[in-house]
N, C-alpha and C positions, 0 to 999 in steps of 0.2 A: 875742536869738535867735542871729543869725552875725554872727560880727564881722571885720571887714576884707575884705567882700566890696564891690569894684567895682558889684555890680550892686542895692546897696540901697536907694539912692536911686530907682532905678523899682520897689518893689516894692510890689505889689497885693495885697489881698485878696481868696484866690479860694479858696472853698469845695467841696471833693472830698467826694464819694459813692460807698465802693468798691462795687461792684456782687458779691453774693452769691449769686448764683444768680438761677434763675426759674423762675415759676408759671405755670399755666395757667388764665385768668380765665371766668369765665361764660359769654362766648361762647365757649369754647376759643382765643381767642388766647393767644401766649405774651408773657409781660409781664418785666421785669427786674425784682426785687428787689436794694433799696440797703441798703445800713449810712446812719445818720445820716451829716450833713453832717460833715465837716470843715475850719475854717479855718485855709488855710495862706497862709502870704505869700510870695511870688514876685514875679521877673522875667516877664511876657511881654509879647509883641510880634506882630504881626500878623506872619503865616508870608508875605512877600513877597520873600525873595530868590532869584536865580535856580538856585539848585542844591535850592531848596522846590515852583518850580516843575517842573525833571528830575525829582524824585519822585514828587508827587502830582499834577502836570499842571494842570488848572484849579482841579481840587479844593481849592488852598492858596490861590486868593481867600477862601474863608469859614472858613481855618484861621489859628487864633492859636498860638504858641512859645512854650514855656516854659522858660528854662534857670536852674538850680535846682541847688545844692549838693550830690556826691556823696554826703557822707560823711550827709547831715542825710534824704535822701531817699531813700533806698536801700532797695527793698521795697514803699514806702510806698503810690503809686501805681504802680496795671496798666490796662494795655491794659480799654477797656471800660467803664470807673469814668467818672462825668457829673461835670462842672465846672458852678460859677453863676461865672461871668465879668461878664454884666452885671448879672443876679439876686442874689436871693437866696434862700435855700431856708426862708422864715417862711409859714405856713399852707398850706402842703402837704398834701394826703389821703396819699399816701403820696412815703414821701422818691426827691428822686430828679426829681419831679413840673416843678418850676421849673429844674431845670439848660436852658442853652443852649447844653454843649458837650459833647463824647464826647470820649474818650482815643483816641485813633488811636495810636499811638506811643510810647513811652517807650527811648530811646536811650541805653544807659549808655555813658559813655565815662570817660577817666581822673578828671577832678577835676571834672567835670559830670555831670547830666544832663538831657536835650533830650526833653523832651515837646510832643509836636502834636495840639494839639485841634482838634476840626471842628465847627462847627457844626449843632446839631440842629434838621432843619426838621419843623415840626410842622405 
């Protein structure tokens, strides 16, 4: 997949759900609509350093970091789109269903990029 990345050795399988709009269900709530699961392999790491906690303040106890190849991910994931980090997205009513993380963030910078997921409490 990439080659001569320092960070491949911790990389995970973690399955992205871009998020496509949304509907308004039966009771009139408003609901997300996903695209199928995608699995991609990444770096991430619990969002625990002190310039995660200046940003998001407590909120980055239940957020995990992703840093992820510019040139491979670029576009790819947005803001919004559900992560299966511990899950997986197998017998779902609809997709989307089983993620346990949201996209908070997607930071592009020169030869990275730095997404932060947050945890979804249900």
């Amino acid at each position: 997949m990439i080659t001569g990345n320092i960070f491949k050795r911790w990389y995970k399988p973690i399955y992205i759900a871009t998020k496509t709009g949304s509907m308004i269900d039966d009771d009139y709530n408003e609901t997300s609509v996903y695209d199928k699961p995608v699995l991609y392999k990444m770096n991430i790491q619990p969002a625990n350093a002190s310039s995660d906690l200046e940003a998001f303040g407590e909120t980055s106890f239940s957020m995990m970091r992703a840093i992820v190849p510019y040139e491979f991910f670029k576009g790819k994931i947005k803001e919004f789109d559900v992560a299966y980090v511990y899950t997986k997205p197998e017998g779902e009513a609809m997709n989307g269903d089983n993620a346990d993380y949201r996209v908070k963030s997607v930071a592009e910078q020169n030869l990275v990029i730095v997404i932060y997921l947050e945890k979804i409490t249900k």
